[in-house]
VMD Tcl script that draws the C-alpha trace (Angstrom):
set ca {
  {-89.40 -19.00 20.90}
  {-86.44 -17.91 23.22}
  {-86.56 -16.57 26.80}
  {-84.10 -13.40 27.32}
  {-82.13 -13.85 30.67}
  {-80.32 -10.90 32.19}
  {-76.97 -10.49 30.46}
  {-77.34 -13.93 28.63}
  {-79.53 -12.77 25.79}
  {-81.74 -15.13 24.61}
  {-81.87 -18.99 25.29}
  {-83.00 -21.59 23.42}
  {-86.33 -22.96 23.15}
  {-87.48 -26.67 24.33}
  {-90.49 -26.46 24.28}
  {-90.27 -28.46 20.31}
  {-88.35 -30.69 21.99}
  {-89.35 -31.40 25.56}
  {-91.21 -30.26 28.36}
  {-89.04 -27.70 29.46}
  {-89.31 -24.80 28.13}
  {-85.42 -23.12 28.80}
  {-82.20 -24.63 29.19}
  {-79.32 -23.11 30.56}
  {-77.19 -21.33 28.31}
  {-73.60 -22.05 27.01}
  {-71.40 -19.59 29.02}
  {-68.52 -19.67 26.73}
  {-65.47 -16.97 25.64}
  {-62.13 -17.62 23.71}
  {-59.02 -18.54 25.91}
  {-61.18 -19.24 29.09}
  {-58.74 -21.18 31.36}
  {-60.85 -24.00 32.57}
  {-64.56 -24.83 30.66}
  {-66.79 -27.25 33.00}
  {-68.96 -29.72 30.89}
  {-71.41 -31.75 32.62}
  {-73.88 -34.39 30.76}
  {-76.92 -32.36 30.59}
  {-78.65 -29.60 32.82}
  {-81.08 -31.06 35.38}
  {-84.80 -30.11 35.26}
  {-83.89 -27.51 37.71}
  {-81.01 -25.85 35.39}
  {-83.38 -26.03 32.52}
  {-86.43 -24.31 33.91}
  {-84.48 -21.52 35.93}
  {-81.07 -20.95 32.79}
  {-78.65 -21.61 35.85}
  {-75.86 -24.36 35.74}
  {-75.86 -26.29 38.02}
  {-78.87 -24.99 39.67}
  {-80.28 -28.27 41.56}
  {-80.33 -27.41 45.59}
  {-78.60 -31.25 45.56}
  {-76.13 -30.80 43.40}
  {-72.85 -30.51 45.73}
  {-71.21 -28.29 42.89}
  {-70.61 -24.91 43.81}
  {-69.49 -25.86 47.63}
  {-66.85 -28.06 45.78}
  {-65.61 -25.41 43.88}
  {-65.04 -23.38 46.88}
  {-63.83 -25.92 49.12}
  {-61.25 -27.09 46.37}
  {-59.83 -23.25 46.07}
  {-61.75 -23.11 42.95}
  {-62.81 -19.42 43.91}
  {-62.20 -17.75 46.78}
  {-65.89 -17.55 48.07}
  {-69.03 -19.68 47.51}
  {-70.78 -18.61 44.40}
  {-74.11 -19.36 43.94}
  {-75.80 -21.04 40.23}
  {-77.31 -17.40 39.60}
  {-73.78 -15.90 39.54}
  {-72.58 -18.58 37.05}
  {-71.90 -16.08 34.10}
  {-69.55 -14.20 37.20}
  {-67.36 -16.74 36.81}
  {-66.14 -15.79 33.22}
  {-64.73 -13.08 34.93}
  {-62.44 -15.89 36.55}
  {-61.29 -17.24 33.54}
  {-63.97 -20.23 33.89}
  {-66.96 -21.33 31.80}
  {-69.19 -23.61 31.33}
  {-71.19 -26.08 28.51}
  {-72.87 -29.42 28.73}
  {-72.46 -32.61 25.88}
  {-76.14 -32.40 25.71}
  {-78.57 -29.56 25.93}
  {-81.55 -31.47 27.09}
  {-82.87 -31.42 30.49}
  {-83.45 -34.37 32.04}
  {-83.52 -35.35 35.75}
  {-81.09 -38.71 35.09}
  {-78.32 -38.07 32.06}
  {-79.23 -42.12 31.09}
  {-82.50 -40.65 29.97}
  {-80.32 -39.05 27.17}
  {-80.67 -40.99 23.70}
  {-77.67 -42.20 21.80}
  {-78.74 -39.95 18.79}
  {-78.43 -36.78 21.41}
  {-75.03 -38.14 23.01}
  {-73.61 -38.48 19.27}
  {-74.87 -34.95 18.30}
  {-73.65 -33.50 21.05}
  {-70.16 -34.90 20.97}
  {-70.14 -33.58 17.86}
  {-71.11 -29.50 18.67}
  {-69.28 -30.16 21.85}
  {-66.15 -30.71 19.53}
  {-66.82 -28.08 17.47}
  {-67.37 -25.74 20.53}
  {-63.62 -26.30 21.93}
  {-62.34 -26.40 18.53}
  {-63.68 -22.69 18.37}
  {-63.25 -21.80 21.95}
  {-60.08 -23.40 22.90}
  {-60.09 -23.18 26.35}
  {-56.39 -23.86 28.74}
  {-58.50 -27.69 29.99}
  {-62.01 -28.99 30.19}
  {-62.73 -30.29 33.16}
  {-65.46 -33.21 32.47}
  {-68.00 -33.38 35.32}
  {-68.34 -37.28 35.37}
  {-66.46 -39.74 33.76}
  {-69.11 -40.80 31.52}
  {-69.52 -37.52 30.49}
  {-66.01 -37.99 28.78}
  {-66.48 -41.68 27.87}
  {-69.60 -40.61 25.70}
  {-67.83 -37.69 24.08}
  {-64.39 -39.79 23.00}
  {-66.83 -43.04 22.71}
  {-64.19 -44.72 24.65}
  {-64.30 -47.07 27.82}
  {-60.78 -46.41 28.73}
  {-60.89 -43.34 31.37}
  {-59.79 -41.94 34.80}
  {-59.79 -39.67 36.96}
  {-57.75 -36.61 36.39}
  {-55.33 -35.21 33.92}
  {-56.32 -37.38 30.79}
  {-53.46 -39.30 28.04}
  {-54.34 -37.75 25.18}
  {-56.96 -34.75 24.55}
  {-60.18 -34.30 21.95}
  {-58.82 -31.41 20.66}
  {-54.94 -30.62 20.48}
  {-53.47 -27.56 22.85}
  {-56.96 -28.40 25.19}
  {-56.43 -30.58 28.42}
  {-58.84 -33.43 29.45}
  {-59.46 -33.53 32.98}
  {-61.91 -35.69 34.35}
  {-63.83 -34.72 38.03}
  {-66.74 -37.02 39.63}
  {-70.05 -36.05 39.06}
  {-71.10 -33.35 41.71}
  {-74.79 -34.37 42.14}
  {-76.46 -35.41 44.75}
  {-77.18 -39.03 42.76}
  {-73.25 -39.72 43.11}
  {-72.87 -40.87 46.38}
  {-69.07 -39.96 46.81}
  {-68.22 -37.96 49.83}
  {-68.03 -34.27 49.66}
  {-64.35 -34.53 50.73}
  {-63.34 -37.23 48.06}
  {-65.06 -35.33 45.40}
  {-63.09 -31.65 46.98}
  {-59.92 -33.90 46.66}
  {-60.37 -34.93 42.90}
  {-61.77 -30.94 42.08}
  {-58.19 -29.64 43.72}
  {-56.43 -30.91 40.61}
  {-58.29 -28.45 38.37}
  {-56.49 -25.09 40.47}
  {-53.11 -25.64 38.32}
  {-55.04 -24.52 35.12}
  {-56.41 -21.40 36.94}
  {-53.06 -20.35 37.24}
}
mol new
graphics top color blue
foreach p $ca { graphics top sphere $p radius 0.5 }
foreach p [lrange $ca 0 end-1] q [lrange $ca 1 end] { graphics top cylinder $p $q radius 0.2 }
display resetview
């Protein structure tokens, strides 16, 4: 079963999988400039098809207040950012409310299609929205903020941004500061 969103077409069931019934769908082109990938979409995301959809989750004031865009966007005008040369994808398509409710069998599939995804994609950077997000993909321990050493798929930059929900206890302006480094690829 798939729900049909407005100018989405259909998105995938959960209901085999989970309780929720939607998720929130890949918004993904060729050459996009700057792909966001977050752990997984919160309960929120996954019942309404929105990224980053929770009313906690500081991410679409950060984007503004970093010079992301130049107004604040709201998570049901996510697939307007395209348009910007931005998109978006998660490692894992479950939603969950915490990403450590993920199982290492999901985390290990989903590094795989997320692979596969910017292999096909090939987006200017990905811009990993926690820094396990990244450590899970490249099963590494050795990450930092920012522009990363070396990237998962050649001719894509890692960049790695704190979390933006409301469980990461960061200040709004530390987490603005870290975003800012992300402007160079919208370029």
């Amino acid at each position: 079963m798939f729900r049909t969103l407005p100018d989405r077409g259909q998105v995938w069931d959960r209901s085999a999988a989970g309780k929720l019934p939607f998720v929130a769908a890949d918004l993904l082109k060729p050459d996009l400039k700057l792909v966001f990938c977050g752990y997984n979409p919160s309960l929120r995301s996954g019942l309404s098809g929105y990224h980053y959809a929770h009313p906690g989750n500081r991410f679409w004031r950060v984007l503004f207040a970093a010079g992301i865009t130049q107004r604040p966007y709201a998570p049901e005008e996510d697939a307007d950012l395209l348009d910007l040369g931005i998109g978006f994808t998660n490692l894992c398509s479950r939603p969950t409310r915490r990403a450590d409710e993920l199982t290492r069998e999901e985390i290990r599939a989903g590094a795989g299609e997320l692979r596969a995804k910017l292999e096909r994609y090939r987006p200017r950077a990905v811009a990993y929205t926690g820094i396990g997000v990244h450590k899970w993909f490249r099963a590494t321990s050795k990450v930092g903020w920012g522009v990363q050493g070396s990237s998962a798929v050649p001719g894509v930059t890692d960049v790695v941004v704190p979390s933006p929900s409301g469980l990461n206890r960061m200040r709004f302006e530390e987490l603005v500061d870290h975003y800012r480094a992300l402007t160079p690829f919208l370029a």
